[in-house]
FIZAMAR-336542 format. One record per residue: residue in three letters; x, y, z of N, C-alpha, C in turn. Coordinates in steps of 0.2 Angstrom, whole numbers, plus 5000, padded with zeros to 4 digits. Layout:
// FIZAMAR-336542
+-----+------+------+------+------+------+------+------+------+------+
|  aa |  n_X |  n_Y |  n_Z | ca_X | ca_Y | ca_Z |  c_X |  c_Y |  c_Z |
+-----+------+------+------+------+------+------+------+------+------+
| ALA |    X |    Y |    Z |    X |    Y |    Z |    X |    Y |    Z |
...
+-----+------+------+------+------+------+------+------+------+------+
//
This chain:
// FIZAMAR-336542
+-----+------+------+------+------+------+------+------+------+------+
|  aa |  n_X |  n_Y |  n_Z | ca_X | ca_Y | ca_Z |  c_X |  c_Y |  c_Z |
+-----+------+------+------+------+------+------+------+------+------+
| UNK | 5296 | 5066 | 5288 | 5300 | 5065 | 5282 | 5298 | 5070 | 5276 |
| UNK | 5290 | 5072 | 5276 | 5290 | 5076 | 5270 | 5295 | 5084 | 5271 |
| UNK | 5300 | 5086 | 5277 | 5302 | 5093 | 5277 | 5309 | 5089 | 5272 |
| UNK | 5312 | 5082 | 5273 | 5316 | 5080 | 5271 | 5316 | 5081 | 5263 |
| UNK | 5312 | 5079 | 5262 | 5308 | 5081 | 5256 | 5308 | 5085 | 5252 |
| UNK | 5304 | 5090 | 5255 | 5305 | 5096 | 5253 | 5309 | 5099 | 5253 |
| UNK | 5315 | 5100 | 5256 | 5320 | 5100 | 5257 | 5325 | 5097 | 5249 |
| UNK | 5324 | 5092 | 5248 | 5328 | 5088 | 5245 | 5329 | 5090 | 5237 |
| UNK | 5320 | 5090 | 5236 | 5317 | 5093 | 5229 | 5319 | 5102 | 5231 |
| UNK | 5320 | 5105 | 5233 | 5320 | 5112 | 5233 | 5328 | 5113 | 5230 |
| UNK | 5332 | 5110 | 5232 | 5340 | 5109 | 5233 | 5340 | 5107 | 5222 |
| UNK | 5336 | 5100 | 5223 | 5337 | 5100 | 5215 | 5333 | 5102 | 5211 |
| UNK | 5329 | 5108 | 5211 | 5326 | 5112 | 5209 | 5330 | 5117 | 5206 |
| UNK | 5333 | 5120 | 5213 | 5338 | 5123 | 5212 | 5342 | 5125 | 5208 |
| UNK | 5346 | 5116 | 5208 | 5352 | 5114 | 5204 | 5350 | 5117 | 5195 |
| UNK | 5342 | 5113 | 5196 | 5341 | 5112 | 5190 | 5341 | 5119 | 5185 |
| UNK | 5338 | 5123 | 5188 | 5337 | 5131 | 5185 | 5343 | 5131 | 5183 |
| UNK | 5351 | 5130 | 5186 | 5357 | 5133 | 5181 | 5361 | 5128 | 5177 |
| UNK | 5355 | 5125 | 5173 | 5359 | 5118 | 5167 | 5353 | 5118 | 5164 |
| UNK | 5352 | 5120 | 5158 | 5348 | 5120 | 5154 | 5349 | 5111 | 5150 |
| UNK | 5352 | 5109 | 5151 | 5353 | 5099 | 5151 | 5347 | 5098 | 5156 |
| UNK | 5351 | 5101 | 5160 | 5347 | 5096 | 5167 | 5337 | 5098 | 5165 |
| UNK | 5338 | 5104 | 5164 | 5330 | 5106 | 5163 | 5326 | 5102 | 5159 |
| UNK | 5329 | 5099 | 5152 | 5326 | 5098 | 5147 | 5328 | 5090 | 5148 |
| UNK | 5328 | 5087 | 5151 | 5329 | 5080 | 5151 | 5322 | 5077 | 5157 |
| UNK | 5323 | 5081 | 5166 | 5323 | 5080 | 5170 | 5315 | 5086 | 5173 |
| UNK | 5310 | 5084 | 5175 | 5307 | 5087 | 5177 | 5304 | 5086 | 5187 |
| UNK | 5304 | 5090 | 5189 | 5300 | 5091 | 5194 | 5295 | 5099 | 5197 |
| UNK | 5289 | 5097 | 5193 | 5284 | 5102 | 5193 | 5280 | 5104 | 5202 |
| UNK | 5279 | 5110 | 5204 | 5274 | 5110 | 5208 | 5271 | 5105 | 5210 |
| UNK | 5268 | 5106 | 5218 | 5266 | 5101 | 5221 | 5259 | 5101 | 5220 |
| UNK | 5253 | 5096 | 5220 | 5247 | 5095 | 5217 | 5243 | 5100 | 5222 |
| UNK | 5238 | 5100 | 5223 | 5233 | 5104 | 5229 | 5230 | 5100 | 5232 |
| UNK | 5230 | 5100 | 5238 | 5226 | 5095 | 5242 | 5219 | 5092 | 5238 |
| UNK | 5215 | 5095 | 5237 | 5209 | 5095 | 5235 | 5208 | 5091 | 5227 |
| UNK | 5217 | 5090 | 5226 | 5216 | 5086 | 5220 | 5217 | 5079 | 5219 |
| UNK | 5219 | 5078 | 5225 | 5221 | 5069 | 5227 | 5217 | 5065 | 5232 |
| UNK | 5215 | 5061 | 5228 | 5210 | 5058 | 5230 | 5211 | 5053 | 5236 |
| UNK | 5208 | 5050 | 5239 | 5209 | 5046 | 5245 | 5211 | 5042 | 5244 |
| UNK | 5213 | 5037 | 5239 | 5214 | 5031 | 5236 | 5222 | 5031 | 5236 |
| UNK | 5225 | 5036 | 5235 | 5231 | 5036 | 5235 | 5234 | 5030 | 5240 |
| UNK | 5240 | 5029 | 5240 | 5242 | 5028 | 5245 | 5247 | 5034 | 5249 |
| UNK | 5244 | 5035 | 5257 | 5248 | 5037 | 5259 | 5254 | 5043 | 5259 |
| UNK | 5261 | 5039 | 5258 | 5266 | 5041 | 5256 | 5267 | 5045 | 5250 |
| UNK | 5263 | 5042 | 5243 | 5266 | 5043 | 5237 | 5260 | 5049 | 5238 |
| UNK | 5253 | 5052 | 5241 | 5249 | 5056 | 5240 | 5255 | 5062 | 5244 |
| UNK | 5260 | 5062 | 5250 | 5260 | 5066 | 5253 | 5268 | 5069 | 5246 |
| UNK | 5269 | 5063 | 5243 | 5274 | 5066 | 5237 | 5270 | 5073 | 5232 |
| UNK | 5264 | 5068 | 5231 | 5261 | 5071 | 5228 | 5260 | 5081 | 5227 |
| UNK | 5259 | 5081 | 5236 | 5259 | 5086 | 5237 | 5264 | 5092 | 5238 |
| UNK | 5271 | 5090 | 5236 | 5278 | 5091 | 5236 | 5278 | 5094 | 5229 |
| UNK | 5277 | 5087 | 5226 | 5282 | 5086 | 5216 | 5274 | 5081 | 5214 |
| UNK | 5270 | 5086 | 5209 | 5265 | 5081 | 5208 | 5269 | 5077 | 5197 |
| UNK | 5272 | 5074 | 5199 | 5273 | 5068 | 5195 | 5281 | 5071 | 5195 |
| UNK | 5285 | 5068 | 5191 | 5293 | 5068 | 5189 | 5296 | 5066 | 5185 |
| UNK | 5299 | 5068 | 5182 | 5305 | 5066 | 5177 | 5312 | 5065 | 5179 |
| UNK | 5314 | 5061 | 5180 | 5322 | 5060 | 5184 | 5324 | 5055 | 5180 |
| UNK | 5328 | 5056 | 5177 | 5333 | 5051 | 5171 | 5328 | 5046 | 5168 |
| UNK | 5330 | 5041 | 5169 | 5326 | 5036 | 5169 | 5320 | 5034 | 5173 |
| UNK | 5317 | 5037 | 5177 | 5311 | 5037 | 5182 | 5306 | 5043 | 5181 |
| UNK | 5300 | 5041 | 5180 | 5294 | 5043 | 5179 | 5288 | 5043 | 5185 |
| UNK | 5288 | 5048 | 5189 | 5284 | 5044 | 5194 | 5277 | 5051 | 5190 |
| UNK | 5273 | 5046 | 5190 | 5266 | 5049 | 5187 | 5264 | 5051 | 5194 |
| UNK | 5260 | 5060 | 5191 | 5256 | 5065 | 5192 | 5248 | 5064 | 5192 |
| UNK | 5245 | 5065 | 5197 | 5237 | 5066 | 5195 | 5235 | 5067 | 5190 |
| UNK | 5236 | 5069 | 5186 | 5231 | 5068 | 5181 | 5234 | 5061 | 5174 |
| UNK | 5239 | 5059 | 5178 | 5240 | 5053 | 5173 | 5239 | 5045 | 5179 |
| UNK | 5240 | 5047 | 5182 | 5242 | 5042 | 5188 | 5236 | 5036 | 5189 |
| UNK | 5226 | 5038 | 5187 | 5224 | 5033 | 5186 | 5221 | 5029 | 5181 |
| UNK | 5226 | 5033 | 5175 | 5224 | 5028 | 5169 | 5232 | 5024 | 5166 |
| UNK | 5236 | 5024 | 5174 | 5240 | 5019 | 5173 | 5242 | 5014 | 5177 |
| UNK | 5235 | 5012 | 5180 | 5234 | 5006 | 5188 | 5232 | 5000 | 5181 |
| UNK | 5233 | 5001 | 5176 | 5232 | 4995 | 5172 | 5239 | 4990 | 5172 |
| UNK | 5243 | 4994 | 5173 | 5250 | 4991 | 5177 | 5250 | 4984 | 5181 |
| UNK | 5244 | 4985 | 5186 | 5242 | 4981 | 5191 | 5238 | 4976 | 5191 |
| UNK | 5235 | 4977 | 5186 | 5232 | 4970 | 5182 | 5235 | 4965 | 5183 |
| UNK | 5233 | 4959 | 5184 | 5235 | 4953 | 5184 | 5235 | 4951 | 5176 |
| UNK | 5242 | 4948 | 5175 | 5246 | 4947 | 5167 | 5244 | 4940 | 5167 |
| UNK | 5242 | 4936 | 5162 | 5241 | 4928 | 5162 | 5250 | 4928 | 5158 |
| UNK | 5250 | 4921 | 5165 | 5256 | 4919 | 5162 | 5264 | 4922 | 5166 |
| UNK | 5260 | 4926 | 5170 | 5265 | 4932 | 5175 | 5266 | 4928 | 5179 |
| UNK | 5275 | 4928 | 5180 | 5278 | 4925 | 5184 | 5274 | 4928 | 5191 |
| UNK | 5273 | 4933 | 5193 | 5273 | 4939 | 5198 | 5265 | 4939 | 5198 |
| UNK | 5261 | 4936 | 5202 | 5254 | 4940 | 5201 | 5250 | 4945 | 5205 |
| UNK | 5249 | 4951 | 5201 | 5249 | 4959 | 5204 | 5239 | 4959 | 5204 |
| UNK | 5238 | 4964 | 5208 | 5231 | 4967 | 5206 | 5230 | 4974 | 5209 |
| UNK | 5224 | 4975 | 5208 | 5225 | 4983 | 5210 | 5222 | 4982 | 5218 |
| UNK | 5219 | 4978 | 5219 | 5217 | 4978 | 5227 | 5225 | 4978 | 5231 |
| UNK | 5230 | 4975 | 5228 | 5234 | 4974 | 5232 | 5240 | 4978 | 5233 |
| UNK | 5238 | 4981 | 5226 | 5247 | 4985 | 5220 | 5243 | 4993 | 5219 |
| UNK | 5247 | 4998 | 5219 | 5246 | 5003 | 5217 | 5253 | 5007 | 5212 |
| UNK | 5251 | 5006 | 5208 | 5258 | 5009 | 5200 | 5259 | 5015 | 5198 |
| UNK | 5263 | 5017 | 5204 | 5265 | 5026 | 5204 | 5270 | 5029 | 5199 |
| UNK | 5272 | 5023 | 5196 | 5277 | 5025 | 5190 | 5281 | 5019 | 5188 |
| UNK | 5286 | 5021 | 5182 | 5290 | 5018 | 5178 | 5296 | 5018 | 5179 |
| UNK | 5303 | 5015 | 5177 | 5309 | 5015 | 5178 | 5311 | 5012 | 5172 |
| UNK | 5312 | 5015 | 5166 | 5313 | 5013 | 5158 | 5306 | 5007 | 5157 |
| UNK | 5302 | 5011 | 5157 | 5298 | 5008 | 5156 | 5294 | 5003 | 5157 |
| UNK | 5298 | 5002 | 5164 | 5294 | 4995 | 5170 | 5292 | 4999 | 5175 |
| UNK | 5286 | 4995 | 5176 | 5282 | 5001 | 5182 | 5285 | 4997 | 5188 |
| UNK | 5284 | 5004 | 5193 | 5283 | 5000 | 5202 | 5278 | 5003 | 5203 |
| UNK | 5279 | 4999 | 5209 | 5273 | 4998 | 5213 | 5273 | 5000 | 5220 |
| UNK | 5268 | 5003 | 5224 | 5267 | 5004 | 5232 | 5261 | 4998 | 5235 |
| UNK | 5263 | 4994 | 5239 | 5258 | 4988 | 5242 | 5256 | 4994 | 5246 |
| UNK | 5248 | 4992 | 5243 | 5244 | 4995 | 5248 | 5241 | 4997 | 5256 |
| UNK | 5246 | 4988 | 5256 | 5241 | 4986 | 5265 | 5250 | 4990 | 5267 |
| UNK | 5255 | 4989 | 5266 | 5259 | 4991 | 5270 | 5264 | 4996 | 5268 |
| UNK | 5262 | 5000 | 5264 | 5266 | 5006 | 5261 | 5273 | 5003 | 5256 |
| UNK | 5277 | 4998 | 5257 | 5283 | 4999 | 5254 | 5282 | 4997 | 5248 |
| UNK | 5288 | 4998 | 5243 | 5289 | 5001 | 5235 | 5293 | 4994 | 5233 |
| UNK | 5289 | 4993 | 5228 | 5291 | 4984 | 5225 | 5294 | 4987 | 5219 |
| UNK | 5299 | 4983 | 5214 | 5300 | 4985 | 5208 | 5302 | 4978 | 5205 |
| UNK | 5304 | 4978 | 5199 | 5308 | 4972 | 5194 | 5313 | 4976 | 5192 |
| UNK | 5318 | 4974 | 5195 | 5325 | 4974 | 5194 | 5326 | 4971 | 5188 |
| UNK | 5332 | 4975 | 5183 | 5331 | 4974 | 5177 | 5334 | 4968 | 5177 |
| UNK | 5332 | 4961 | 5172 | 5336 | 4954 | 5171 | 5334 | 4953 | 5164 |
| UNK | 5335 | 4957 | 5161 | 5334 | 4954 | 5152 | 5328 | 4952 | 5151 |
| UNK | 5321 | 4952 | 5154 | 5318 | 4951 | 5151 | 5312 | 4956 | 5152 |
| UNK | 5304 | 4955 | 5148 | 5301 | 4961 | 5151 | 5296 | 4961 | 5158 |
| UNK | 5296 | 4965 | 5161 | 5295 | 4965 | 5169 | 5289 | 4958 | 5172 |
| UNK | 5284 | 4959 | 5167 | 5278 | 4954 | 5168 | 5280 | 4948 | 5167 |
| UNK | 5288 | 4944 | 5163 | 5292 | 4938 | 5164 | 5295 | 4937 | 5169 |
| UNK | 5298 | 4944 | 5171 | 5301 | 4942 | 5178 | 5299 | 4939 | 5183 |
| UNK | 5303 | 4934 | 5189 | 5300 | 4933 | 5191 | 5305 | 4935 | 5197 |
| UNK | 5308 | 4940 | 5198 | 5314 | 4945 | 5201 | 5308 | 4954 | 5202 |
| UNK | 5304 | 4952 | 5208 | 5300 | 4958 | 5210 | 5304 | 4959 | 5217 |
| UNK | 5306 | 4964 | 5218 | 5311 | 4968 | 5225 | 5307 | 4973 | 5229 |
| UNK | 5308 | 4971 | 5236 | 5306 | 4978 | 5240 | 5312 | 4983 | 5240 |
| UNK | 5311 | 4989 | 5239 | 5314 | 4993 | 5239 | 5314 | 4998 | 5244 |
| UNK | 5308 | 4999 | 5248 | 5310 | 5006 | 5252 | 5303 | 5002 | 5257 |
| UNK | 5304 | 5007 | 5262 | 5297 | 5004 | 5267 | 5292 | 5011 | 5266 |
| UNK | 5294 | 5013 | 5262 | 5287 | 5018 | 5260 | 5293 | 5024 | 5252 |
| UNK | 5285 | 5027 | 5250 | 5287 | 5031 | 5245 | 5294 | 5038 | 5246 |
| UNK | 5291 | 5039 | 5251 | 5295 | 5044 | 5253 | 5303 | 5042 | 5252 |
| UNK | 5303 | 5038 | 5256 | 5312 | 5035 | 5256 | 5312 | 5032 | 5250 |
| UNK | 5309 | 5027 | 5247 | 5310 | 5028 | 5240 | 5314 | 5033 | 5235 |
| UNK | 5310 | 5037 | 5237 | 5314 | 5043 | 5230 | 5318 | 5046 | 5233 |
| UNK | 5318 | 5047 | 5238 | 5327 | 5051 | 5244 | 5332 | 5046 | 5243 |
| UNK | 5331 | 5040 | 5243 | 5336 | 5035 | 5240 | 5338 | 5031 | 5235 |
| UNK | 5333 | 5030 | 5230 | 5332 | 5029 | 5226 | 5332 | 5030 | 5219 |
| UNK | 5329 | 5037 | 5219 | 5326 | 5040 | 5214 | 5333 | 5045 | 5214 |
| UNK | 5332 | 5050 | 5219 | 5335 | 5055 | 5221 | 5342 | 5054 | 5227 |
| UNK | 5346 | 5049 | 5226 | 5348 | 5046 | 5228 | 5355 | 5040 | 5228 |
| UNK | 5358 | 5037 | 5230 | 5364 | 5036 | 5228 | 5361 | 5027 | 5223 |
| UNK | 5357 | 5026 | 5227 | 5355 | 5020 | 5224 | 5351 | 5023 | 5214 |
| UNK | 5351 | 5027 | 5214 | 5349 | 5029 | 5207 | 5352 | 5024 | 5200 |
| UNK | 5357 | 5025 | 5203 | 5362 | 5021 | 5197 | 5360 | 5014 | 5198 |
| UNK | 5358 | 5010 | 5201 | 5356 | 5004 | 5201 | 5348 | 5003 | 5195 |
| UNK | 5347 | 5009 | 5198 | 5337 | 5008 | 5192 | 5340 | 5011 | 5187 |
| UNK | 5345 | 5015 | 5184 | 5346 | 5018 | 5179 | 5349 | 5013 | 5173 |
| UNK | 5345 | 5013 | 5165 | 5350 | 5008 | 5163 | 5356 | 5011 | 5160 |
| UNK | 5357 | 5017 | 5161 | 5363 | 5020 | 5159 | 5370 | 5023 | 5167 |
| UNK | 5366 | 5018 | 5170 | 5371 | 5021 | 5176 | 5371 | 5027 | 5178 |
| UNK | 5379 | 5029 | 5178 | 5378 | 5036 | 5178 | 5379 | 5039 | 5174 |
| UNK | 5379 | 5038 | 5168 | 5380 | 5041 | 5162 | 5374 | 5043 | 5160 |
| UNK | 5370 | 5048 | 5163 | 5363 | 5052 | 5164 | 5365 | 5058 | 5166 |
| UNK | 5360 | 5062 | 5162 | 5357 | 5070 | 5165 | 5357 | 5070 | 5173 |
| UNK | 5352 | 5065 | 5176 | 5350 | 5065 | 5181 | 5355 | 5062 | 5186 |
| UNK | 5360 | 5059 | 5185 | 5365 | 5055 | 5188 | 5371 | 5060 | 5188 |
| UNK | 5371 | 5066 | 5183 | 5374 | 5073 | 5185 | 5373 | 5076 | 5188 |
| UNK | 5365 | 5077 | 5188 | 5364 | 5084 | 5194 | 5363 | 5080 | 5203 |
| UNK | 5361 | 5073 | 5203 | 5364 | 5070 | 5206 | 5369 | 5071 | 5211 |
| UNK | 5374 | 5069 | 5207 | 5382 | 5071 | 5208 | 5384 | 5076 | 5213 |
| UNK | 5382 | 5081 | 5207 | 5383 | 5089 | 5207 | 5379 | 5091 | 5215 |
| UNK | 5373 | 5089 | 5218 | 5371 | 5091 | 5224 | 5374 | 5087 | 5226 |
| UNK | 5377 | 5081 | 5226 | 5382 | 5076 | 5234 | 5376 | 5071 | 5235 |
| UNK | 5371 | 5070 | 5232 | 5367 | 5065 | 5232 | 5368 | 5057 | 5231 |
| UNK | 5371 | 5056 | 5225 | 5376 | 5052 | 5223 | 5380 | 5048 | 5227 |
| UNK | 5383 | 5051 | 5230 | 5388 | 5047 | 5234 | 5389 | 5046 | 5242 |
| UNK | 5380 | 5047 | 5242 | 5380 | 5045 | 5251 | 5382 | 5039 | 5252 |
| UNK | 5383 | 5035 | 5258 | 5382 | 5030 | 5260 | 5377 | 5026 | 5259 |
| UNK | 5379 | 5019 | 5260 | 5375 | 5013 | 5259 | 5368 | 5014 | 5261 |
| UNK | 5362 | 5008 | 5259 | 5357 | 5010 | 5260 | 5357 | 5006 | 5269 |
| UNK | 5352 | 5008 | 5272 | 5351 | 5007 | 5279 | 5346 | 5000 | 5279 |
+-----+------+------+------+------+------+------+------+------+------+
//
């Protein structure tokens, strides 16, 4: 799945170089070096890392090494949380307007709080989303399901350049 990947991110990299919108809204930087990712990672999101080390996609923020572990406080367990998280069990790869998700550790897939009017530590609406990080952002992020995390739908930077590669309007999820 990472040439899928690579592949994917190269195509809206692409894109992105001829829209100076898309530039200035929307990042995906260089891929981290080996040697900078620690073993804690999980997985999938460490082999992301090595692709696009963090992102910018419309409403989605998936943190980079050098932010990524001063934001496992995400995973704390919140008194009074519908949901209760901890870092043994949760790993908080990023945001989606400002709700983190999360990669379970023992079995890779990508949990989030689907937005319901209230703030994500109230919810009591946490979703599996992908069976690992990789499918996550191919579908999700990068993906036709985008418009579902985005609170502006498609009415986005990123839900244009979306568009604009054919990514948007794949089929259903599997």
């Amino acid at each position: 799945m990472t040439a899928e990947l690579q592949r994917v991110v190269d195509e809206l990299r692409a894109a992105m170089s001829g829209q100076s919108e898309w530039r200035m809204m929307n990042s995906l930087p260089a891929g981290a070096r080996r040697d900078e990712l620690g073993s804690a990672l999980p997985a999938s999101y460490r082999e992301f890392l090595e692709v696009v080390n963090g992102a910018t996609c419309g409403d989605v923020t998936v943190f980079g090494v050098p932010t990524v572990d001063g934001m496992q406080f995400h995973a704390d367990p919140v008194p009074g949380a519908a949901v209760v998280l901890g870092r043994d069990e949760w790993f908080c790869c990023g945001v989606i307007a400002d709700e983190p998700f999360f990669v379970n550790r023992a079995t890779g897939e990508v949990w989030y709080f689907p937005d319901t009017g209230v703030q994500w530590w109230m919810s009591s609406s946490f979703e599996r989303a992908a069976d690992d990080f990789t499918s996550f952002f191919l579908r999700w992020v990068a993906g036709p399901e985008y418009v579902r995390l985005s609170a502006t739908g498609r009415d986005d930077q990123w839900a244009d350049l979306l568009s604009h590669v054919g990514r948007l309007e794949q089929g259903p999820a599997e």
